[in-house]
DOFIZA-765131 format. One record per atom (N, C-alpha, C): x, y, z; residue number from 1; atom name. Coordinates in steps of 0.2 Angstrom, whole numbers, plus 5000, padded with zeros to 4 digits. Layout:
BEGIN
x;y;z;i;at
X;Y;Z;NUM;CA
...
# end
This chain:
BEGIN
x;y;z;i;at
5870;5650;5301;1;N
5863;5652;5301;1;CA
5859;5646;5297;1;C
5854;5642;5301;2;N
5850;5638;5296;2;CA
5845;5638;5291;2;C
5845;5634;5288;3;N
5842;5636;5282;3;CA
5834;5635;5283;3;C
5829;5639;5282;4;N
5822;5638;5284;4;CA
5819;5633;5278;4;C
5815;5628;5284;5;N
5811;5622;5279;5;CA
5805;5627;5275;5;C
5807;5624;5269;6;N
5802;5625;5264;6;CA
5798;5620;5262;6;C
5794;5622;5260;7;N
5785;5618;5257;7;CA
5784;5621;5250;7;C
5784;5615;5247;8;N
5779;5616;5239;8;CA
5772;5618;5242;8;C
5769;5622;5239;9;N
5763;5623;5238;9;CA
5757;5627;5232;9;C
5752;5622;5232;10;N
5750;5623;5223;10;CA
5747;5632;5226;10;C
5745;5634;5222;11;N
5742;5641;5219;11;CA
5735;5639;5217;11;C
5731;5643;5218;12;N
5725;5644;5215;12;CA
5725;5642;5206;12;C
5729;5645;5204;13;N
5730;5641;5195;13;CA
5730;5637;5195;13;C
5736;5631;5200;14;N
5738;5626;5198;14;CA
5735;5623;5203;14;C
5729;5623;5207;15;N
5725;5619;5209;15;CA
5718;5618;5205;15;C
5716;5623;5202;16;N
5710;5624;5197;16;CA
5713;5621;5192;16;C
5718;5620;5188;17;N
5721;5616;5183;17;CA
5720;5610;5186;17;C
5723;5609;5191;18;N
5724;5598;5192;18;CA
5717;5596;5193;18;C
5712;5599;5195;19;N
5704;5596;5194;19;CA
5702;5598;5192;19;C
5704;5602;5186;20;N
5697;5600;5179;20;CA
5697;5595;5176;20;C
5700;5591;5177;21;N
5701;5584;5171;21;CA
5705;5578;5175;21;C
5701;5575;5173;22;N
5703;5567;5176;22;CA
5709;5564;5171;22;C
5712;5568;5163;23;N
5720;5567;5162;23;CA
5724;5565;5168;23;C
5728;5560;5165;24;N
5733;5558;5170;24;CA
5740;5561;5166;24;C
5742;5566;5168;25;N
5748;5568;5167;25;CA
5756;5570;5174;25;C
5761;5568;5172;26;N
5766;5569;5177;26;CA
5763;5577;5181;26;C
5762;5584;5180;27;N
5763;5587;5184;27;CA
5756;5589;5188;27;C
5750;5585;5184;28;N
5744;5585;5188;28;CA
5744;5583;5191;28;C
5748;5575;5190;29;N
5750;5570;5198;29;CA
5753;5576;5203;29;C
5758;5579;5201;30;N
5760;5582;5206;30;CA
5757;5587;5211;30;C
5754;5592;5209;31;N
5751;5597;5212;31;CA
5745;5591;5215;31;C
5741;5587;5215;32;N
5735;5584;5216;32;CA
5740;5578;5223;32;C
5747;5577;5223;33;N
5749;5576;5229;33;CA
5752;5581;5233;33;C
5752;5585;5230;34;N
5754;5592;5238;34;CA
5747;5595;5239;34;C
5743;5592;5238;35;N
5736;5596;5241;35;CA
5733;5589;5244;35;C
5738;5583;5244;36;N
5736;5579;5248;36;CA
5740;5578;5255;36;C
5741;5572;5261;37;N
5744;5572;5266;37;CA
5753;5574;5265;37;C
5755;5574;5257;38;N
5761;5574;5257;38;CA
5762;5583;5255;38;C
5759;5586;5254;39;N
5758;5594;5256;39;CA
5761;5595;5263;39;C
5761;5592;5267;40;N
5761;5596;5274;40;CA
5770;5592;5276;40;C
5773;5588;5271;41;N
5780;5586;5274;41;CA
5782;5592;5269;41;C
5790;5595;5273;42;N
5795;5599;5269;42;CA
5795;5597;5263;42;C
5799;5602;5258;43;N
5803;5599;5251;43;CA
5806;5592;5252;43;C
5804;5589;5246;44;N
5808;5583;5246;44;CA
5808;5580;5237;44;C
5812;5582;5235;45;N
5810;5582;5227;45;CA
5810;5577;5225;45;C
5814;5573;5227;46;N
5815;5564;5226;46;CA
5809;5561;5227;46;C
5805;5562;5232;47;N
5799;5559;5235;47;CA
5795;5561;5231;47;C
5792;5566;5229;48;N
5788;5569;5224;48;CA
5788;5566;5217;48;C
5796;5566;5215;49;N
5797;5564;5208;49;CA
5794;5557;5208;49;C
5795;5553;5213;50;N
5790;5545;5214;50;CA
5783;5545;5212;50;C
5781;5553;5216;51;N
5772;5549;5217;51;CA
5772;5552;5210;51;C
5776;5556;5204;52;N
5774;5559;5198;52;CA
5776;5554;5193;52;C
5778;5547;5196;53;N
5781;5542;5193;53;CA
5787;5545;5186;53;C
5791;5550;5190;54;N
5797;5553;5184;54;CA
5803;5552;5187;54;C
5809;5551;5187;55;N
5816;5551;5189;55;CA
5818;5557;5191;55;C
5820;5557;5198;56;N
5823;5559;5203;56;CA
5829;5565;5200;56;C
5831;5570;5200;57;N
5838;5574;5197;57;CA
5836;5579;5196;57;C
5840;5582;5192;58;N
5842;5591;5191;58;CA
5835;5590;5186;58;C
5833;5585;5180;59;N
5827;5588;5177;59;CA
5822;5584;5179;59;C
5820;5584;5185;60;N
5817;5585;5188;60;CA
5816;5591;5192;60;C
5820;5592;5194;61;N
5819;5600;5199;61;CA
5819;5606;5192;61;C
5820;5604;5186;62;N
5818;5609;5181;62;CA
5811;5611;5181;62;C
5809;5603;5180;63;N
5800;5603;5179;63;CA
5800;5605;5184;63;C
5797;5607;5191;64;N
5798;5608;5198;64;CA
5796;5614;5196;64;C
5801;5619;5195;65;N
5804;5625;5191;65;CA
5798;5627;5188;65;C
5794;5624;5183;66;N
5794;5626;5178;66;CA
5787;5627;5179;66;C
5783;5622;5184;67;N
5776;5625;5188;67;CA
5776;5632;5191;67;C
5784;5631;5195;68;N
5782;5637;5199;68;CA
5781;5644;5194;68;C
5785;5644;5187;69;N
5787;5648;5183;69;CA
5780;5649;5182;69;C
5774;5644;5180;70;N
5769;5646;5175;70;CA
5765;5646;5180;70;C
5764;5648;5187;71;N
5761;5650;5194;71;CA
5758;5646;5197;71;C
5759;5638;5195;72;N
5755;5635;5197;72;CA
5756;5632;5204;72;C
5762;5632;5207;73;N
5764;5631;5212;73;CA
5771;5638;5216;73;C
5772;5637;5223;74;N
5777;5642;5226;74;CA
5778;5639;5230;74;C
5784;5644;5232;75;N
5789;5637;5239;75;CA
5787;5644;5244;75;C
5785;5640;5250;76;N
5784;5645;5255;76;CA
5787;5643;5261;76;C
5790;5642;5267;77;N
5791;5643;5274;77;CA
5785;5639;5277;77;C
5778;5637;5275;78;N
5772;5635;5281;78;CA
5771;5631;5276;78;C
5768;5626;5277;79;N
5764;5620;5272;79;CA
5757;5624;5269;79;C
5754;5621;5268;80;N
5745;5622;5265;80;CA
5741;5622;5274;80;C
5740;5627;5273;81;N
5734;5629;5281;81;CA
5725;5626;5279;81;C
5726;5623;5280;82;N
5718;5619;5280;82;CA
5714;5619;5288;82;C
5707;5621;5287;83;N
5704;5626;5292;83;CA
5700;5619;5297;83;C
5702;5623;5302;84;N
5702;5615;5309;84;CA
5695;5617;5311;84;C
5691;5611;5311;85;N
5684;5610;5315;85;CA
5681;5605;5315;85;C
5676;5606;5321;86;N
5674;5599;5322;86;CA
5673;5594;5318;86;C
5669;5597;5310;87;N
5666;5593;5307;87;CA
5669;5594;5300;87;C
5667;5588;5296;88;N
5671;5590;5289;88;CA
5669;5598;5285;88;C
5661;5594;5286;89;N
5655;5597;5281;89;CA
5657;5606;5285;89;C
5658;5607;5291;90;N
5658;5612;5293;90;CA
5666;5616;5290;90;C
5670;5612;5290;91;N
5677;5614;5286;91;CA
5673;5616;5279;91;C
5671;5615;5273;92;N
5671;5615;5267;92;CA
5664;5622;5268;92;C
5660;5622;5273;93;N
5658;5628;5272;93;CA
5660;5634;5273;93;C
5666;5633;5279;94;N
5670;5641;5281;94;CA
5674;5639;5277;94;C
5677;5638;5270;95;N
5679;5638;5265;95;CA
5675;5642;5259;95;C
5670;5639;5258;96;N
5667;5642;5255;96;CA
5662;5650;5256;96;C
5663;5654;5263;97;N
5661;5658;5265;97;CA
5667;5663;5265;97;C
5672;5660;5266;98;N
5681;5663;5264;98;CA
5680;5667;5257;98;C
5678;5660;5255;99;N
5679;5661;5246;99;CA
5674;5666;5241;99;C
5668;5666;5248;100;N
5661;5670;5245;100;CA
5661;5678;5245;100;C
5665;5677;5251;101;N
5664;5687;5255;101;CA
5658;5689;5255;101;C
5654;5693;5251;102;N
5650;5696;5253;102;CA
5644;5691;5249;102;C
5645;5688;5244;103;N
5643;5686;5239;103;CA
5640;5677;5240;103;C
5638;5673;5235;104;N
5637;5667;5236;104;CA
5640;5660;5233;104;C
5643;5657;5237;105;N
5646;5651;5235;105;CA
5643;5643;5236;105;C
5641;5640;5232;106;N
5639;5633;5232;106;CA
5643;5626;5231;106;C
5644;5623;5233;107;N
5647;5615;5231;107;CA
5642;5611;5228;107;C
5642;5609;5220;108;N
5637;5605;5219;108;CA
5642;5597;5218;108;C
5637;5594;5222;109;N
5640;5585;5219;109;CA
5639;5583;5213;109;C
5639;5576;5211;110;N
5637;5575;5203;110;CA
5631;5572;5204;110;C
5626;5574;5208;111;N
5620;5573;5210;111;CA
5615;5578;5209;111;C
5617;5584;5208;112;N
5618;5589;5206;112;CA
5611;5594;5214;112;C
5615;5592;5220;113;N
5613;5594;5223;113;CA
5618;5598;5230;113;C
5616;5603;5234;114;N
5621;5608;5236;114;CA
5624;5602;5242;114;C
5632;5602;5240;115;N
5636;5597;5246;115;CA
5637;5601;5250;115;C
5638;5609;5249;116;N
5640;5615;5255;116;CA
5637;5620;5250;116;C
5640;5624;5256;117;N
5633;5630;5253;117;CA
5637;5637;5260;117;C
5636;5642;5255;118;N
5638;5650;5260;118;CA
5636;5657;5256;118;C
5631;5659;5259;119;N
5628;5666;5257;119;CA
5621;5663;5252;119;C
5619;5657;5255;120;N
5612;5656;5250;120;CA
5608;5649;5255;120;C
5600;5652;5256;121;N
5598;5647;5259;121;CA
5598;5639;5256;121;C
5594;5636;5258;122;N
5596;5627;5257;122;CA
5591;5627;5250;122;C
5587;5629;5250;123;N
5581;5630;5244;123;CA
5586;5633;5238;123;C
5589;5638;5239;124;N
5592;5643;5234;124;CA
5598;5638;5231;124;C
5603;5636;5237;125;N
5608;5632;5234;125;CA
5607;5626;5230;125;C
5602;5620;5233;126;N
5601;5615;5227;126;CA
5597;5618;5221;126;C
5597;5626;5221;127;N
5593;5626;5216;127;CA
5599;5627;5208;127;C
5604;5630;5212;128;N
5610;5632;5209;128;CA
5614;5627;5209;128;C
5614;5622;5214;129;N
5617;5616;5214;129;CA
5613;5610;5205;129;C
5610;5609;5205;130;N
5606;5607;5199;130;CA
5607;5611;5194;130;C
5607;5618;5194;131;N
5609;5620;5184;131;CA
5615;5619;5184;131;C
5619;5619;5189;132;N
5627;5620;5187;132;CA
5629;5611;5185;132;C
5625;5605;5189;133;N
5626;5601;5185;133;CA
5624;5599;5177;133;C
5617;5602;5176;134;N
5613;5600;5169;134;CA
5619;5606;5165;134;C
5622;5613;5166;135;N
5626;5614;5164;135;CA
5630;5612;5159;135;C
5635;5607;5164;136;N
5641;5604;5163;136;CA
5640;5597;5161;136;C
5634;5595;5161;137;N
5631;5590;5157;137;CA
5629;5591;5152;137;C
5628;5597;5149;138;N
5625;5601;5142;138;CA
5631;5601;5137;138;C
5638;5603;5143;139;N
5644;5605;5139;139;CA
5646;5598;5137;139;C
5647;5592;5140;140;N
5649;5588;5139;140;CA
5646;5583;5133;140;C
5641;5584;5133;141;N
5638;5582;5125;141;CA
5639;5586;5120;141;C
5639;5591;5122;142;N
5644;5596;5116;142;CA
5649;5594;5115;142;C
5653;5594;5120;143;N
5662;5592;5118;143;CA
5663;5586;5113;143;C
5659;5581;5115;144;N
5657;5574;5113;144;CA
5655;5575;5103;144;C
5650;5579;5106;145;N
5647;5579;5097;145;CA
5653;5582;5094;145;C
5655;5591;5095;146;N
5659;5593;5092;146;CA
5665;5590;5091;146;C
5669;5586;5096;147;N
5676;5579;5094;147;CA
5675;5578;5087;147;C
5667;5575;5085;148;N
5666;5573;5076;148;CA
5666;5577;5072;148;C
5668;5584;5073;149;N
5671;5587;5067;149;CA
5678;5589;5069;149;C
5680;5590;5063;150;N
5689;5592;5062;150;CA
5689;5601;5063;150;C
5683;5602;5059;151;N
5684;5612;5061;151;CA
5683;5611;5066;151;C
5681;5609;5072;152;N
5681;5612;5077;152;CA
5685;5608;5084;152;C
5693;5607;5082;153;N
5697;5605;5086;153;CA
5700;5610;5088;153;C
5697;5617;5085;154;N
5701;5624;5090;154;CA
5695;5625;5096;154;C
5690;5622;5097;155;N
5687;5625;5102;155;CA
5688;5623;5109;155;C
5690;5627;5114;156;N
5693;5624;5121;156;CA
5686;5624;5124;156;C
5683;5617;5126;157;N
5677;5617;5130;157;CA
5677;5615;5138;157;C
5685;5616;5138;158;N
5687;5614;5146;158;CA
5685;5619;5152;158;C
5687;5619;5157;159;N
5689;5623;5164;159;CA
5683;5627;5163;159;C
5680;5630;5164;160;N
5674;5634;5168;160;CA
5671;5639;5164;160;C
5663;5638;5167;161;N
5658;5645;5164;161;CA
5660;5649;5166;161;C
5658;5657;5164;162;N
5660;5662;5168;162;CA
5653;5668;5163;162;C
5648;5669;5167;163;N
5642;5673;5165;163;CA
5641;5678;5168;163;C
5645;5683;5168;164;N
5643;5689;5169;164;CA
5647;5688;5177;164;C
5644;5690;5182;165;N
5644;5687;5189;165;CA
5644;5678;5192;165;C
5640;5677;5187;166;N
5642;5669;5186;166;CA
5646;5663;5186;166;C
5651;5659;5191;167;N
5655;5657;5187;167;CA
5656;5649;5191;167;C
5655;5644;5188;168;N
5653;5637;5187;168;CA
5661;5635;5186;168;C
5664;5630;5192;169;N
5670;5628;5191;169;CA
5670;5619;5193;169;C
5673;5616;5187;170;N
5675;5608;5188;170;CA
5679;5608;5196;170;C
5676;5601;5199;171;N
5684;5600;5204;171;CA
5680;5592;5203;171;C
5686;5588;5202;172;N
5687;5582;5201;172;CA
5691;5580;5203;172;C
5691;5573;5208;173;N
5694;5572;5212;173;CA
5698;5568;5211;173;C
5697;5564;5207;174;N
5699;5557;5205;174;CA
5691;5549;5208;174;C
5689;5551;5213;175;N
5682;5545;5213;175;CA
5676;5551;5215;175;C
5679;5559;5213;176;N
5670;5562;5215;176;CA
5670;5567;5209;176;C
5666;5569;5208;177;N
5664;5576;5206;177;CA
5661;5581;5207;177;C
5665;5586;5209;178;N
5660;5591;5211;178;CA
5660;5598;5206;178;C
5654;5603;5206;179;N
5657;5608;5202;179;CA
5656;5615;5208;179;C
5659;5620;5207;180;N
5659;5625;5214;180;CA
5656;5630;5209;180;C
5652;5634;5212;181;N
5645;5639;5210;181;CA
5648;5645;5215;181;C
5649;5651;5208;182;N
5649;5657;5215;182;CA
5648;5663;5211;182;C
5643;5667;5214;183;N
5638;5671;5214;183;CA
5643;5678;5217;183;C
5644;5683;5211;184;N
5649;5690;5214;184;CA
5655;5689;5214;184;C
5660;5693;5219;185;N
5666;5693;5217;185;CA
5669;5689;5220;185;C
5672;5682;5218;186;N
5675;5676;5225;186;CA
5682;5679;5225;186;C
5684;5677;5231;187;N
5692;5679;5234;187;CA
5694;5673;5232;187;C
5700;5671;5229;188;N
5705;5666;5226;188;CA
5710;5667;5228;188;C
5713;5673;5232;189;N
5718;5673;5235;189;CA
5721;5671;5241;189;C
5714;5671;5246;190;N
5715;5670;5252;190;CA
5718;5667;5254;190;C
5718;5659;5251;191;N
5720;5652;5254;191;CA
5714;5649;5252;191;C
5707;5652;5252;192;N
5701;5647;5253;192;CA
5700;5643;5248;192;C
5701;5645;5241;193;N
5701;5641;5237;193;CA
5703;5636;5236;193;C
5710;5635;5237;194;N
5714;5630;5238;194;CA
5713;5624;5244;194;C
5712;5628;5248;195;N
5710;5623;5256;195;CA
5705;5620;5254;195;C
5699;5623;5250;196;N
5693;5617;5249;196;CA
5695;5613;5243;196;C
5698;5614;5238;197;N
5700;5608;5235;197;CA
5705;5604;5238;197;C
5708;5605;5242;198;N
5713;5601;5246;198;CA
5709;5596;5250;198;C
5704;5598;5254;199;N
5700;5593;5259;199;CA
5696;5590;5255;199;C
5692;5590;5248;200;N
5689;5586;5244;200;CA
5696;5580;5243;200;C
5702;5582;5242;201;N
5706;5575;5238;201;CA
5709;5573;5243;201;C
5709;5576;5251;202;N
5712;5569;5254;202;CA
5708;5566;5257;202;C
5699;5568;5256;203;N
5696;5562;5257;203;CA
5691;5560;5249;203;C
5691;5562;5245;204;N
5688;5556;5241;204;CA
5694;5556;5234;204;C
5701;5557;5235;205;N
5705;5554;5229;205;CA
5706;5547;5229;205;C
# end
C-alpha cells in the first residue's frame, strides 16, 4: 500500500502569529515559508529546516512537532488551496467575503486606506480602513512610551483589538503592512483566513 503524500500546512493560529511581527525567529521563518510557493511541495523536513536556517534531524522534526502540538501548523494529504481568478485584487476579495459571511471585512494598507473590501461599500471601508490604521498607530506609541517603564513589562500590546464585534488584525508581510477589519462573526475556519494571508506573502514578502 502506498504511503499518501503529506503537506505541512499552517492553521489559522499559526498564521495570525507569523504576521503579527516582523521578529525574525526559526519557527516564524517557517510557517511564513509554507504559506509561501514552498507550501504547495510535499513534506520535506530537510528543505524546510534550510529556509528556518536550523540543522536537518530528529530535533528538527521535534520542533516540526512542537508547532503542530501548539496548533499552529497540521499535516494534511492537499497543500494550502488558494482561490483561482482572474485577478489578484479579486482573489483577496472572495477571501475576504469567505471570511466575512454575513458580516464585514476590510483590508487596510499602511496608508490607511481599503486594499479589499467585503460586505461594506467603498465610502464605508476606507472609512474603517483609516481608524484601523490611526488605531494601530495609537498603540504603537503606547508600546514605545510604556517600554520606559519597568512596571509595565507585563503588558502584552501585541496581536489584535478585539471591541465588542470589532476586531483589527496585524498582517505583515515582511515589505507590507496591512491590518484586516472585520465587522461580526468572521469564519477562521474555513481556509479563508489563511489563503488571504498566504496571497499577501507570496507577493509582497
Amino acid at each position: 500500500m502506498n504511503t499518501p503524500t503529506r503537506y505541512l500546512v499552517p492553521r489559522p493560529r499559526g498564521a495570525s502569529w507569523a504576521v503579527s511581527s516582523r521578529q525574525d525567529e526559526p519557527d516564524r521563518r517557517i510557517i511564513l515559508t509554507l504559506m509561501g510557493k514552498a507550501g504547495e511541495q510535499p513534506m520535506d523536513l530537510d528543505a524546510l529546516a534550510g529556509s528556518a536556517g536550523m540543522a536537518p534531524g530528529t530535533e528538527f522534526g521535534k520542533f516540526v512537532f512542537g508547532l503542530q502540538r501548539r496548533g499552529y501548523l497540521t499535516c494534511d494529504t492537499a497543500p494550502l488551496s488558494l482561490p483561482e481568478h482572474p485577478t489578484f485584487a479579486e482573489a483577496i476579495n472572495h477571501c475576504l467575503a469567505q471570511l466575512a459571511l454575513s458580516g464585514t471585512a476590510i483590508l487596510a494598507n499602511e496608508h490607511g486606506l481599503a486594499y479589499g473590501r467585503a460586505g461594506a461599500s467603498v465610502t464605508d471601508a476606507n472609512l474603517m480602513a483609516s481608524m484601523a490604521w490611526r488605531m494601530f498607530e495609537m498603540r504603537e506609541r503606547l508600546r514605545r512610551s510604556m517600554s520606559r517603564h519597568p512596571s509595565s513589562e507585563h503588558m502584552n500590546l501585541t496581536g489584535a483589538y478585539v471591541i465588542e464585534d470589532l476586531q483589527l488584525m496585524p498582517i505583515d508581510t515582511g515589505k507590507r503592512r496591512f491590518h484586516l477589519v472585520t465587522l461580526g462573526q468572521p469564519e477562521f475556519t474555513n481556509g479563508a483566513y489563511v489563503a488571504l494571508i498566504a496571497l499577501l506573502i507570496r507577493r509582497y514578502q
